[in-house]
Backbone as a chain_set.jsonl record, in Angstrom:
{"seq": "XXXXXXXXXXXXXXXXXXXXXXXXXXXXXXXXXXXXXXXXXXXXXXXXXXXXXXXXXXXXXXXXXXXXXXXXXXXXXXXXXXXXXXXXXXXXXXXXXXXXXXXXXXXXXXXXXXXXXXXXXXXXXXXXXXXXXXXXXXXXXXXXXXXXXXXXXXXXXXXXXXXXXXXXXXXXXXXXXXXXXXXXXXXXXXXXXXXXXXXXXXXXXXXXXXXXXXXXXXXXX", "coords": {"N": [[16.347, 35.629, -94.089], [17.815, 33.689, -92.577], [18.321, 31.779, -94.68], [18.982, 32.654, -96.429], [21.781, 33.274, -95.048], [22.514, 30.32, -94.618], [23.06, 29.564, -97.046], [25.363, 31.604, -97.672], [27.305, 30.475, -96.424], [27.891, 27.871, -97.043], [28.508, 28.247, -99.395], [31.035, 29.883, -99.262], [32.239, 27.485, -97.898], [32.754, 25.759, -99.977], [33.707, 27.066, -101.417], [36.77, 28.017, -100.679], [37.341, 25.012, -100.427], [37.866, 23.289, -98.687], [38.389, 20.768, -97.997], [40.51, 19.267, -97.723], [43.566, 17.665, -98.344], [46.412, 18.643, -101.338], [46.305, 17.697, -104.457], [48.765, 15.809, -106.258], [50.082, 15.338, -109.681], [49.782, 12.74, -111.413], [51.91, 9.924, -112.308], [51.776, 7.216, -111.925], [49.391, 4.824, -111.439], [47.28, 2.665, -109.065], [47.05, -0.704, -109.383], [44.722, -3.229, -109.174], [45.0, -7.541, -109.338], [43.571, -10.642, -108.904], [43.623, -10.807, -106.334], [45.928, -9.251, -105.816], [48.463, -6.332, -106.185], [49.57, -3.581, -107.66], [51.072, -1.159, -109.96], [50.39, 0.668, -112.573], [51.871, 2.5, -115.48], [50.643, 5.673, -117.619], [50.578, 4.82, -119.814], [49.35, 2.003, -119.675], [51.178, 0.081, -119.106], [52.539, -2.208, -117.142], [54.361, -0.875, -114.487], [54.85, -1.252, -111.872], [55.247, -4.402, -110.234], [52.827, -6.5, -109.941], [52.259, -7.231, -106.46], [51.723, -6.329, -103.931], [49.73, -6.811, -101.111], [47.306, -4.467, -100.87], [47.536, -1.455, -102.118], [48.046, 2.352, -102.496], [47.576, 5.123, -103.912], [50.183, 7.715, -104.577], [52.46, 10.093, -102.742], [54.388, 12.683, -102.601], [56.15, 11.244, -103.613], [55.976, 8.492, -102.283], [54.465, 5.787, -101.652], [51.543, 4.297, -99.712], [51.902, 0.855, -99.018], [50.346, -2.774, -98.65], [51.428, -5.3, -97.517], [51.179, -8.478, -96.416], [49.529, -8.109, -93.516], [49.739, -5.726, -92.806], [50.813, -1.773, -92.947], [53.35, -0.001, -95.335], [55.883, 1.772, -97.065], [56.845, 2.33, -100.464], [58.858, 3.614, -102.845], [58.658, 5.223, -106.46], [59.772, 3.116, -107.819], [59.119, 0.707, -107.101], [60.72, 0.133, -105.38], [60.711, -1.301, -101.559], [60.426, 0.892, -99.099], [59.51, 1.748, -96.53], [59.914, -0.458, -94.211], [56.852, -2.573, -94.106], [55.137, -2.458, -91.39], [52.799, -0.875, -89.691], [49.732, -1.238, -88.612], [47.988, 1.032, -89.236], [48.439, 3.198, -91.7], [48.449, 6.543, -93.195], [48.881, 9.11, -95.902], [51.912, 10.298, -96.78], [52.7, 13.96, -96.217], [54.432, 17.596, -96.807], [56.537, 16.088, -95.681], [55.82, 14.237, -93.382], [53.751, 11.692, -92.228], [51.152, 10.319, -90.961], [50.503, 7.262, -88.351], [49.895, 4.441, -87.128], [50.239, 1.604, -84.825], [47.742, 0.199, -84.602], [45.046, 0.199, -85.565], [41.911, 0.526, -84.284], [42.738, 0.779, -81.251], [44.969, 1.537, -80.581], [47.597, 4.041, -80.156], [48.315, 7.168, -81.976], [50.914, 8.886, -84.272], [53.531, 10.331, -85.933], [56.297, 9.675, -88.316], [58.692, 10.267, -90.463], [60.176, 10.133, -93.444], [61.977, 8.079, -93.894], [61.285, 6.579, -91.984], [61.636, 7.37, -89.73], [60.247, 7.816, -86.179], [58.955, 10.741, -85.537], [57.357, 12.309, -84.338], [56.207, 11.25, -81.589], [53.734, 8.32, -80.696], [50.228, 9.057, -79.282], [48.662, 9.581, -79.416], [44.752, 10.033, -79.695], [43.234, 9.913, -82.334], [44.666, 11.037, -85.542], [45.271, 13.405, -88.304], [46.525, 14.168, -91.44], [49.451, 16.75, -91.848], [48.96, 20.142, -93.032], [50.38, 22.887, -94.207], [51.831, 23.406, -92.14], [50.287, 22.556, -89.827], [48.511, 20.225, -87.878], [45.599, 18.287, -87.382], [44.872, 16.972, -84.474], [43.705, 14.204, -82.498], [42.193, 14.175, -78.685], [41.863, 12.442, -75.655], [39.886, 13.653, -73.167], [39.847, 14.821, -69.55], [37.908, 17.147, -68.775], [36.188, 17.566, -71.059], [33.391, 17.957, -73.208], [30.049, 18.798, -71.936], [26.799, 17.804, -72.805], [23.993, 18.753, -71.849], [21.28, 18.889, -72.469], [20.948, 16.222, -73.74], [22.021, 14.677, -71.781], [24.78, 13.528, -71.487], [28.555, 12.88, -71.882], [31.344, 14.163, -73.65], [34.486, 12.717, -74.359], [36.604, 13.067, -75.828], [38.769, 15.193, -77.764], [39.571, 17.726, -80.476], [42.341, 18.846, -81.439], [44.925, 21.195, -82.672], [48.045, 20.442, -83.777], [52.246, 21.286, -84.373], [55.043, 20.454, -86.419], [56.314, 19.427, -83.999], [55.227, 18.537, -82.606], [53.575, 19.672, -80.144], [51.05, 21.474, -78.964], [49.465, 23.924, -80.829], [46.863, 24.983, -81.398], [44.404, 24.502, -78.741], [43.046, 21.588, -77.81], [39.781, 21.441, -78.41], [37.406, 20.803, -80.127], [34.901, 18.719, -81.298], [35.035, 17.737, -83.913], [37.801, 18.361, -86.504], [39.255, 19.836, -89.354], [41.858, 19.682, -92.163], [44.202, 22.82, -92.539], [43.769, 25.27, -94.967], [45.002, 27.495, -96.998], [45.008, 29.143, -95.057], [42.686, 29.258, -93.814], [40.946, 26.524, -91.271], [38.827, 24.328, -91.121], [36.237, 23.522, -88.737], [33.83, 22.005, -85.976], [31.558, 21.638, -83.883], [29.678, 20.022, -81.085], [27.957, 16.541, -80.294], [25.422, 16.089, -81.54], [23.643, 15.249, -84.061], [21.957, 17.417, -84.276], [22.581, 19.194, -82.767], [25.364, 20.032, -83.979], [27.578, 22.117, -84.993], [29.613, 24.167, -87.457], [32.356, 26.148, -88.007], [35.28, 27.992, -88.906], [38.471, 28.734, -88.443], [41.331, 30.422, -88.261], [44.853, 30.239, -87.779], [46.07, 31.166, -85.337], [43.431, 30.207, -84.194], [41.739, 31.447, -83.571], [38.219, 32.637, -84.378], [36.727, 33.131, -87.548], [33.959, 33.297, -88.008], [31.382, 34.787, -86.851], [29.64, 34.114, -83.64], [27.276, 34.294, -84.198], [26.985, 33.909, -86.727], [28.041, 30.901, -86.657], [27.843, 28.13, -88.694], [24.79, 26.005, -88.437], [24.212, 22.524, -88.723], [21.717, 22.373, -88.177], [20.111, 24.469, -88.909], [17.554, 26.358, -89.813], [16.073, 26.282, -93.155], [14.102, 27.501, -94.111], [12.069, 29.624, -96.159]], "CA": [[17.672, 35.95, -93.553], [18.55, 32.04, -92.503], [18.432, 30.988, -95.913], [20.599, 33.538, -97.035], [23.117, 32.899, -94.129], [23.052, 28.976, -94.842], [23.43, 29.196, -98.325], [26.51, 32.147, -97.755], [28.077, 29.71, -95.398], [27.94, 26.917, -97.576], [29.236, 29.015, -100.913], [32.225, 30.206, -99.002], [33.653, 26.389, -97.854], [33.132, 25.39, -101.216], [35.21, 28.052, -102.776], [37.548, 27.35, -100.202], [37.807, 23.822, -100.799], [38.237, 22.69, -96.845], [38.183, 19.054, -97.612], [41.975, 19.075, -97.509], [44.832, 17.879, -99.295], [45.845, 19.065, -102.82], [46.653, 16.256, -105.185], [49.95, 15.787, -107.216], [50.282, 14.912, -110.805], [49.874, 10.925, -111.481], [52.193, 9.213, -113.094], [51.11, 6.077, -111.416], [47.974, 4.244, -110.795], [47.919, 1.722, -108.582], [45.851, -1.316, -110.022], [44.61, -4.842, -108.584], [43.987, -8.106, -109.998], [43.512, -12.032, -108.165], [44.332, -10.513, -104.731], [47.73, -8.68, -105.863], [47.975, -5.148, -106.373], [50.71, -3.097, -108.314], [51.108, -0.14, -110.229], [50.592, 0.931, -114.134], [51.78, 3.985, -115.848], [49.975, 6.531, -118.388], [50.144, 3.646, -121.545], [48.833, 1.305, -119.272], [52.066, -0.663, -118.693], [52.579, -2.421, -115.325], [55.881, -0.349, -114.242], [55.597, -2.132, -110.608], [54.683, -5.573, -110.578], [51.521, -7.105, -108.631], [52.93, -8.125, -105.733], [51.103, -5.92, -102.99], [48.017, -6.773, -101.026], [46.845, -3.397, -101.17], [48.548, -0.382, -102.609], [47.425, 2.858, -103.096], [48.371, 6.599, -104.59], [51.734, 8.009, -104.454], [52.258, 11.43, -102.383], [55.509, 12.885, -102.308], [57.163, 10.426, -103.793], [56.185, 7.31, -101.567], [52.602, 5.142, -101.899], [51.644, 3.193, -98.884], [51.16, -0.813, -99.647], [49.762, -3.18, -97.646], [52.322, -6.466, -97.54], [50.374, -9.291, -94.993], [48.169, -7.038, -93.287], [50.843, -4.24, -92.402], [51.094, -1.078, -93.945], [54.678, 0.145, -95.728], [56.14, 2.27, -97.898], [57.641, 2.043, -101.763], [59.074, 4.716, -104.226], [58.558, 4.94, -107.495], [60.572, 2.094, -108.458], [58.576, -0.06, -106.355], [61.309, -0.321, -104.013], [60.096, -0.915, -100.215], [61.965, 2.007, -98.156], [59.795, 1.843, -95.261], [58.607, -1.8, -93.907], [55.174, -2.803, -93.654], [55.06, -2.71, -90.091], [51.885, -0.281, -89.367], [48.382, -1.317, -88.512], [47.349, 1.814, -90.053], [49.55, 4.654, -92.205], [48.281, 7.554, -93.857], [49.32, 9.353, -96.825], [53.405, 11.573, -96.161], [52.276, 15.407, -96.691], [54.885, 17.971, -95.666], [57.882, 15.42, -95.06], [55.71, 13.239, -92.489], [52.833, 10.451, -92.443], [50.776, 9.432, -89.37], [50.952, 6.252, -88.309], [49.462, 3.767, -85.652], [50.501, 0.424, -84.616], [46.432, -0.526, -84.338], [43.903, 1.578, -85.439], [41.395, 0.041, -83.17], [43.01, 0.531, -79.674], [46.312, 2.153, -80.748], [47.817, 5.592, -80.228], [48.991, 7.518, -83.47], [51.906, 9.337, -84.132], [54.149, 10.305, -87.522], [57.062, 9.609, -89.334], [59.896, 10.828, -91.469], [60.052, 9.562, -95.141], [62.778, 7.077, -93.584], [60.574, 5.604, -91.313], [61.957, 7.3, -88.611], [59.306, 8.018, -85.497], [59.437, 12.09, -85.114], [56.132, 12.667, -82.91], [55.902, 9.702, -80.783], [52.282, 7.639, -80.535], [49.795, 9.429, -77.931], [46.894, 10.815, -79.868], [43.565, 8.815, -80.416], [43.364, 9.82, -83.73], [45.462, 12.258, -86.157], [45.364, 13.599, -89.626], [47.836, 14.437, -92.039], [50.089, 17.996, -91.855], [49.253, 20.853, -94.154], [50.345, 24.521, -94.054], [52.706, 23.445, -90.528], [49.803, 22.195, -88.328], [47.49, 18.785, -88.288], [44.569, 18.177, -86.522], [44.868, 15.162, -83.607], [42.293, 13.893, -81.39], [42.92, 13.389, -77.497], [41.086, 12.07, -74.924], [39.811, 15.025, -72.442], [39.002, 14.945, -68.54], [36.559, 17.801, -68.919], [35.584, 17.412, -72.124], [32.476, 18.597, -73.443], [28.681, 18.083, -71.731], [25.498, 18.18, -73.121], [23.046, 18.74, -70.58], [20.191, 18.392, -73.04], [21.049, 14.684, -74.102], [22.896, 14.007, -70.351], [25.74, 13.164, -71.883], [29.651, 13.742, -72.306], [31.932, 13.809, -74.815], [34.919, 12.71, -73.707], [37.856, 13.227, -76.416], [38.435, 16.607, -78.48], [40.566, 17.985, -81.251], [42.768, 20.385, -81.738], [45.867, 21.382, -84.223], [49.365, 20.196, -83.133], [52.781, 21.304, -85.096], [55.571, 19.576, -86.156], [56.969, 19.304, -82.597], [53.891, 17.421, -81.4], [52.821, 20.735, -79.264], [49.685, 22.03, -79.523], [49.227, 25.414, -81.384], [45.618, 25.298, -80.652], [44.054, 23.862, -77.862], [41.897, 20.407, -78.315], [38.306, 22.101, -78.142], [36.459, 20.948, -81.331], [34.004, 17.417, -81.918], [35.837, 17.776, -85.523], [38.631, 19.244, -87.111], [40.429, 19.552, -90.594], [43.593, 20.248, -92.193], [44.023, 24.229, -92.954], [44.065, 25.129, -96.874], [44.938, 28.747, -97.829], [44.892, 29.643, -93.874], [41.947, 28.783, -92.528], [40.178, 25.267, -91.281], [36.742, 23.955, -90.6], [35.376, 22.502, -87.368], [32.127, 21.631, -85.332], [31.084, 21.044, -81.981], [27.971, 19.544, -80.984], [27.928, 15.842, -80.361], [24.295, 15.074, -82.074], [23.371, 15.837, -85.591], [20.888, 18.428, -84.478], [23.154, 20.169, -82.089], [26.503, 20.011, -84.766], [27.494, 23.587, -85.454], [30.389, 24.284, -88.243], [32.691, 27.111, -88.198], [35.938, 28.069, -89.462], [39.324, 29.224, -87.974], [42.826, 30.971, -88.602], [45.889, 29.44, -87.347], [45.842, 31.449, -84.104], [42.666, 29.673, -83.735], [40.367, 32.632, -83.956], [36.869, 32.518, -85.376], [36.449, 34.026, -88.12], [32.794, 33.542, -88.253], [31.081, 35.356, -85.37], [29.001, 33.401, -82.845], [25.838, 34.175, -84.363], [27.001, 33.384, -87.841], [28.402, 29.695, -87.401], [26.979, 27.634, -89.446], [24.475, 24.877, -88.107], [23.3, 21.718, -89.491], [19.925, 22.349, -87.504], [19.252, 25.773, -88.925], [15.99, 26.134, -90.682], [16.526, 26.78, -94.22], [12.801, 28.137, -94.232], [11.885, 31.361, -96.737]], "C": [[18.448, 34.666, -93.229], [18.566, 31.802, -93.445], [19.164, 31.428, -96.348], [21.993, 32.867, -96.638], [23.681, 31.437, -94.47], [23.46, 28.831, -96.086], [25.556, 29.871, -98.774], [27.827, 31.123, -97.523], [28.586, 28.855, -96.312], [28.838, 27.366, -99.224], [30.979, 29.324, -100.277], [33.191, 28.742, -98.177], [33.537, 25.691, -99.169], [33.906, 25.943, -101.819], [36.304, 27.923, -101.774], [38.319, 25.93, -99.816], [38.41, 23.305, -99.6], [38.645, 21.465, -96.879], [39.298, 18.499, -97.394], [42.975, 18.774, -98.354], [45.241, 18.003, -100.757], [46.804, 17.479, -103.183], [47.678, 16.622, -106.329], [49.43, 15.46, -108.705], [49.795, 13.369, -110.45], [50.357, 10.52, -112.233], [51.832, 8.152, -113.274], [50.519, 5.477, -110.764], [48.103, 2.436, -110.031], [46.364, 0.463, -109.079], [45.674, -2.802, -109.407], [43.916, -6.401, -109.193], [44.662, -9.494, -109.264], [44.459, -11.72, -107.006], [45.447, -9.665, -105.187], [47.726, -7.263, -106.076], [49.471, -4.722, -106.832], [50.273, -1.692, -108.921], [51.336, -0.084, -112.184], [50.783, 2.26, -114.332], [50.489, 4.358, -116.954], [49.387, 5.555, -119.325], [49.212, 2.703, -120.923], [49.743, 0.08, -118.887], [52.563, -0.622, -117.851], [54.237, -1.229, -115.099], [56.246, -0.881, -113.003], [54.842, -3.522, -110.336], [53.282, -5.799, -109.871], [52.15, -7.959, -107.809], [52.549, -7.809, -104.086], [49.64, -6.848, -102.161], [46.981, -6.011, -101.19], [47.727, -2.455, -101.828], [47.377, 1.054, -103.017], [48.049, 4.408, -103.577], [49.146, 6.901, -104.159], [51.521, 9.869, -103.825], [53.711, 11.615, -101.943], [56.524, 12.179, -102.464], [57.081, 9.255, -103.386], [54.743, 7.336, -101.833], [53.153, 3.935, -100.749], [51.008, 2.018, -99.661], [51.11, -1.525, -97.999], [50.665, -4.809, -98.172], [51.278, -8.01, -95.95], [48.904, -8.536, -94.803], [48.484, -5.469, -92.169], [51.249, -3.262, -93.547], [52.656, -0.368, -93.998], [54.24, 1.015, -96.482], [57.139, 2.393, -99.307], [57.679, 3.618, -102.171], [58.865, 4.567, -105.102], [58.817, 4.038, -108.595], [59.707, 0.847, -107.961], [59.499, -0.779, -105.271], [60.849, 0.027, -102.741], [61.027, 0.044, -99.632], [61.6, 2.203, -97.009], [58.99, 0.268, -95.133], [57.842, -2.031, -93.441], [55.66, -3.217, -92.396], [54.113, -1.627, -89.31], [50.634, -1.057, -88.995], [47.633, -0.749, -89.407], [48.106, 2.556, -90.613], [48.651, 5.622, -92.982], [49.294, 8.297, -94.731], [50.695, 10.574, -96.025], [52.635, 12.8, -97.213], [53.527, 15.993, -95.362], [56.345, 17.154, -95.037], [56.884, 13.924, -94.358], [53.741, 12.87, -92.375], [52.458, 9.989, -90.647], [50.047, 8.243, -88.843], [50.195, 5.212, -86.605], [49.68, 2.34, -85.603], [48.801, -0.797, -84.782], [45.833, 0.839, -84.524], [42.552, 1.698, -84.781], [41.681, 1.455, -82.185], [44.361, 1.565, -79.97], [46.526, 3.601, -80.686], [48.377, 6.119, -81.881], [50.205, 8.804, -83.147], [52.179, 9.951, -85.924], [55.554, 9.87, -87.355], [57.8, 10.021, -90.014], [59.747, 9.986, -92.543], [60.977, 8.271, -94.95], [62.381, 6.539, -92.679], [60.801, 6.304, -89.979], [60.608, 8.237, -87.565], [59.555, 9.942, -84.919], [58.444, 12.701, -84.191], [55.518, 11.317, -82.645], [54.207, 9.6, -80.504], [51.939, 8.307, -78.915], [48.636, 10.144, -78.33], [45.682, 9.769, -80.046], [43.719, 8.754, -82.263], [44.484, 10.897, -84.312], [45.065, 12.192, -87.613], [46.842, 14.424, -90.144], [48.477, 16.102, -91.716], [49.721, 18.651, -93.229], [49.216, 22.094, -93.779], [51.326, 24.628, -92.166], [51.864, 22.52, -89.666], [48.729, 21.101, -88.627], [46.769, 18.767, -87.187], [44.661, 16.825, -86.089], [43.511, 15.746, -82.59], [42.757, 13.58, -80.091], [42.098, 13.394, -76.417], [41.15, 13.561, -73.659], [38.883, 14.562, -71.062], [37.39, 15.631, -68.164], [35.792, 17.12, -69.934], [34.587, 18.467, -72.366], [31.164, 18.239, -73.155], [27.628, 18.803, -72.269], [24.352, 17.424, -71.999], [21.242, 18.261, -71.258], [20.005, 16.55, -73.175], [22.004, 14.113, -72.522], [24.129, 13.384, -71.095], [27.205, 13.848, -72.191], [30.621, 13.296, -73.122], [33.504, 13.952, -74.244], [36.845, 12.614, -74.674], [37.384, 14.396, -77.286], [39.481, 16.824, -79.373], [40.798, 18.834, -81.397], [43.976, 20.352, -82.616], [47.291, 21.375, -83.257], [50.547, 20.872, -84.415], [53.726, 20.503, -84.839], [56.544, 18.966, -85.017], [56.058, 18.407, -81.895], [53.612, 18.75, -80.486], [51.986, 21.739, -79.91], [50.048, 23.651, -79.142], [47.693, 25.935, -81.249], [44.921, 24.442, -79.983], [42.945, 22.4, -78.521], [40.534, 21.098, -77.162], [37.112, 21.632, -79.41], [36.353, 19.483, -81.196], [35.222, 16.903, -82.829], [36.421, 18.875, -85.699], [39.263, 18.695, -88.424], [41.345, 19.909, -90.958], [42.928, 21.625, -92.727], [44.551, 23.73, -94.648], [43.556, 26.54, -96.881], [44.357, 29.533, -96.151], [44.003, 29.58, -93.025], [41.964, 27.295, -92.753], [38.904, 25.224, -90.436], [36.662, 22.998, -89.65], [34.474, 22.659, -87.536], [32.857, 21.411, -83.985], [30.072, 20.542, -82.087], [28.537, 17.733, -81.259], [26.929, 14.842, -81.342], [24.295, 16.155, -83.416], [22.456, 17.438, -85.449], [21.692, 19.639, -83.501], [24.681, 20.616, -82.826], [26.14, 21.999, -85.562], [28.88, 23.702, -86.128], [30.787, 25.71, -88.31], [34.124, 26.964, -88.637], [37.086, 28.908, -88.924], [40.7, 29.457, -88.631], [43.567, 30.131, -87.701], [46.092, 30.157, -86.387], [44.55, 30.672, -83.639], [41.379, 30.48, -83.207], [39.648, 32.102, -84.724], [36.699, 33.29, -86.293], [35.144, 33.999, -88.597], [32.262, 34.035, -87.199], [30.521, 34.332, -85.015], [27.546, 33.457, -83.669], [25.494, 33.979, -85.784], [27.755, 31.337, -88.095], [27.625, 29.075, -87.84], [26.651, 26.063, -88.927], [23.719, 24.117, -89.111], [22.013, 21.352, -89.131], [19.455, 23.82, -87.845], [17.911, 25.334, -90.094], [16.234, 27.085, -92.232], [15.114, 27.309, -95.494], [12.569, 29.327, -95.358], [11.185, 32.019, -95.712]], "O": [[19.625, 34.564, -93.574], [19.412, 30.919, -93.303], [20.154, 30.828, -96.768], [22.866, 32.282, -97.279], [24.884, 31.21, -94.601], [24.271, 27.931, -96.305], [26.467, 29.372, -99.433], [28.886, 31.009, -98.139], [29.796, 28.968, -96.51], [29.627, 26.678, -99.871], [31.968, 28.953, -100.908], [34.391, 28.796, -97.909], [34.469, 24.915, -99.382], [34.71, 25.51, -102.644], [37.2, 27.478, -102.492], [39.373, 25.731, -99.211], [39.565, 22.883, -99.658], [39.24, 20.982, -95.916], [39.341, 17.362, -96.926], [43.308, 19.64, -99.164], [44.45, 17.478, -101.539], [47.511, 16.673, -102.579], [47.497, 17.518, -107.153], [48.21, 15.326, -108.809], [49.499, 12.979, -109.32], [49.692, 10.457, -113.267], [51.515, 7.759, -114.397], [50.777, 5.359, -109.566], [48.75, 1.446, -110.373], [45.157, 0.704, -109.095], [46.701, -3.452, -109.208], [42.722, -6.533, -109.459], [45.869, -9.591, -109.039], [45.588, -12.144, -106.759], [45.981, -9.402, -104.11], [46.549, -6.916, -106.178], [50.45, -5.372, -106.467], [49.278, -1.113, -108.486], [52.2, -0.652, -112.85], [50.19, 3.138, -113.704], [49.55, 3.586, -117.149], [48.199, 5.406, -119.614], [48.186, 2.502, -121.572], [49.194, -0.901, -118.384], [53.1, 0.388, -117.395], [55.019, -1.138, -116.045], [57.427, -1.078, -112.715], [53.617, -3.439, -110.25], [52.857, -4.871, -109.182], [52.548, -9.087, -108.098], [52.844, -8.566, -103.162], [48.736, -7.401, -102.788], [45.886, -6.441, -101.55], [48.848, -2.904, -102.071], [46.293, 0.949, -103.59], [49.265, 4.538, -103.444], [49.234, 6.48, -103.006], [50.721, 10.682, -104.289], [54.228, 10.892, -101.091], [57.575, 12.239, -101.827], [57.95, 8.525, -103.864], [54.002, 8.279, -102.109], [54.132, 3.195, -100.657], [50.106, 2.004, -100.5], [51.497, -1.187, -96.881], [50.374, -5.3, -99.263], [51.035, -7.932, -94.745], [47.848, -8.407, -95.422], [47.918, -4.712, -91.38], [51.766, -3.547, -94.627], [53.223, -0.153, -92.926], [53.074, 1.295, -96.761], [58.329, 2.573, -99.049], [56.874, 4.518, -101.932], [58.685, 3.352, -105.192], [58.402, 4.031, -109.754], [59.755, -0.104, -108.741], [59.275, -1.767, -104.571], [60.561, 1.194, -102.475], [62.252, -0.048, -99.702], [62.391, 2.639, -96.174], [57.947, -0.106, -95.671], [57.781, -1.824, -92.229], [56.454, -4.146, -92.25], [54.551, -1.37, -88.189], [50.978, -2.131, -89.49], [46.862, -1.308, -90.186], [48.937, 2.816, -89.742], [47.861, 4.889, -93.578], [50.484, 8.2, -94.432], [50.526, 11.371, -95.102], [52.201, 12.716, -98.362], [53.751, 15.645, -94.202], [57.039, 17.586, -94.116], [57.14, 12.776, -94.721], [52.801, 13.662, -92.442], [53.093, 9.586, -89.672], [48.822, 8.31, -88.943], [50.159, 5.497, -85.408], [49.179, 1.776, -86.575], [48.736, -2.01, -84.976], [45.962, 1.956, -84.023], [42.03, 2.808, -84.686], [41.201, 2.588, -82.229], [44.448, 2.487, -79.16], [45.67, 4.358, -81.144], [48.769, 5.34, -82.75], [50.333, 9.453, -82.109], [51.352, 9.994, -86.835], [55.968, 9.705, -86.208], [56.96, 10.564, -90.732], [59.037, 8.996, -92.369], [60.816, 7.373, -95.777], [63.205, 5.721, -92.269], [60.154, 5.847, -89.036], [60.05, 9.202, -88.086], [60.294, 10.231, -83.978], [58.766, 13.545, -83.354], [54.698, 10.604, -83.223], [53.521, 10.567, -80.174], [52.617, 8.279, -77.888], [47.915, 10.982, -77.79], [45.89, 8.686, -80.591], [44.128, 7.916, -83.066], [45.133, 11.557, -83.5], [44.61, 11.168, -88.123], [47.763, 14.99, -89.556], [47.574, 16.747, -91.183], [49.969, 18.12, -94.311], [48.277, 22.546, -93.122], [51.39, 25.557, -91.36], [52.419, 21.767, -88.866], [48.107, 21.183, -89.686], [47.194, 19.172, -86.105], [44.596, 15.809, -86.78], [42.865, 16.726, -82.219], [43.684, 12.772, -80.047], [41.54, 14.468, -76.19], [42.132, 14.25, -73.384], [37.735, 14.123, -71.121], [36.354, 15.183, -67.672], [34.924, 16.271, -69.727], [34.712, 19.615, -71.939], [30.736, 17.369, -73.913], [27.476, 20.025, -72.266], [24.05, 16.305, -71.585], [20.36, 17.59, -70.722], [19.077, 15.862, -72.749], [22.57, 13.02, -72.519], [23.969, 12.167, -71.0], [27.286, 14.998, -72.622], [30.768, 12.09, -73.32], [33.864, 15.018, -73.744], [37.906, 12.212, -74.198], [36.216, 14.671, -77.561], [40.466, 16.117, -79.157], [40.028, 19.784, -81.532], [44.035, 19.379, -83.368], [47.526, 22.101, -82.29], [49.991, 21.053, -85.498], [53.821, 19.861, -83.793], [57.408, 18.119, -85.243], [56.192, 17.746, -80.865], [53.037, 18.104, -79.61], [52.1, 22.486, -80.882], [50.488, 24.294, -78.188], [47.397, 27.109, -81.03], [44.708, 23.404, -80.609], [42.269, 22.419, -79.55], [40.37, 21.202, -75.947], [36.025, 22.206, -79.473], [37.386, 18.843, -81.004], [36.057, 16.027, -82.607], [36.061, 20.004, -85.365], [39.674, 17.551, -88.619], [41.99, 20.603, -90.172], [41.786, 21.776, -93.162], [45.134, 22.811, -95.224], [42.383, 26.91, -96.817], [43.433, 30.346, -96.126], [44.143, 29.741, -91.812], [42.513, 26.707, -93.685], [38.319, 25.827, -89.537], [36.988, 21.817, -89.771], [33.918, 23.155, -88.515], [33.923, 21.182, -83.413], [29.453, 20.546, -83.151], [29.334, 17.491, -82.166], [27.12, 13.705, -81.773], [24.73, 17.285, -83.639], [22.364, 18.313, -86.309], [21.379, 20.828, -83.558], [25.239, 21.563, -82.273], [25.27, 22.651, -86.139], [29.695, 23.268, -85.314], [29.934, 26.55, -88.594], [34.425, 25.784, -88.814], [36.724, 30.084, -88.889], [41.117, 28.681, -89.492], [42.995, 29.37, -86.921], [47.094, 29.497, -86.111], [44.621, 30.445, -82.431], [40.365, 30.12, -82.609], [39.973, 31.303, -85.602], [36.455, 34.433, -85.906], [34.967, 34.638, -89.634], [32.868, 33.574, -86.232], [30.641, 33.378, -85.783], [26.81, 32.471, -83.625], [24.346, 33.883, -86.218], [27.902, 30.714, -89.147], [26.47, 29.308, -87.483], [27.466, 25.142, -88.88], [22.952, 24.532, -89.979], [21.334, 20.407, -89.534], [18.554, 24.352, -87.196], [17.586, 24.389, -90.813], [16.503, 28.284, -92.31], [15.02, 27.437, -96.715], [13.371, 30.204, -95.039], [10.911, 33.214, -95.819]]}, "num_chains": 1, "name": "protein.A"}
């Protein structure tokens, strides 16, 4: 009956494809050679020069590059439209890109396609927007304790929209972007206590309690 259950579990986020964002067409690849980095089309002809430090895939029209050791944004032309002035940037999904001055120590935030700051820096971490709502990370008084290992866990994630106000509470270890209405968490701080389940955008379970799926079940006959 566990072997069943782990294998069900495991069949249904594969066919759901949880891992997150879908991927455009490619016109152009971004390619690097003696430190420089640029962009070639289909034939294999440069279309944006080498002139990056980094550079990498195009989403929505814009590919972050890495100028110094600040990340920016170019269009297709290889014109800059937003200036390297990040720490860290992530890929624009959705209109908007999230963004941290330091990815260290720094709060994160997003972006408008024009650079402009539309949910101000205040999350530990964040991921990109898909389907309205993105999963941020934020430091938590309670938090979460494990009494087994004495220990507490002391930041949590939950799904913000584009207002910056949370649509579901920060309660989960881990969270990912939704795809096709649900998304996949965990709880559990240690590998043996990490339990994986799967929620609607109300933030309902749609796996019961006695079906989430752990990475400590026994996958015994």
């Amino acid at each position: 009956m566990k072997r069943t259950l782990f294998l069900t579990a495991l069949l249904i986020l594969s066919l759901l494809n949880l891992s997150g964002q879908a991927k455009e067409a490619r016109e152009l690849f971004p390619v690097c050679e003696k430190g420089k980095c640029g962009y070639i089309d289909r034939t294999g002809g440069v279309a944006i020069p080498l002139q990056f430090n980094e550079a990498y895939d195009f989403s929505e029209g814009l590919a972050r590059v890495i100028v110094g050791d600040k990340f920016g944004f170019i269009d297709k032309t290889g014109k800059i439209v937003i200036q390297p002035q990040f720490g860290l940037a992530l890929d624009f999904t959705e209109g908007l890109a999230p963004m941290t001055d330091d990815p260290i120590d720094g709060k994160w935030g997003y972006i408008d396609k024009y650079g402009k700051t539309v949910i101000a820096p205040q999350f530990k971490s964040a991921k990109y927007f898909l389907e309205g709502l993105a999963p941020v990370e934020v430091y938590s008084e309670k938090g979460l304790v494990y009494e087994r290992a004495r220990s507490k866990l002391l930041s949590l994630w939950g799904y913000i929209d584009k207002t910056g106000s949370f649509v579901i509470p920060p309660q989960f270890v881990q969270a990912f972007p939704f795809t096709n209405g649900v998304a996949r968490f965990w709880t559990g701080a240690f590998v043996g206590l990490n339990k994986y389940g799967l929620i609607d955008k109300s933030g309902r379970k749609l796996l019961s309690r006695s079906s989430i799926i752990s990475l400590a079940i026994s996958v015994k006959a």
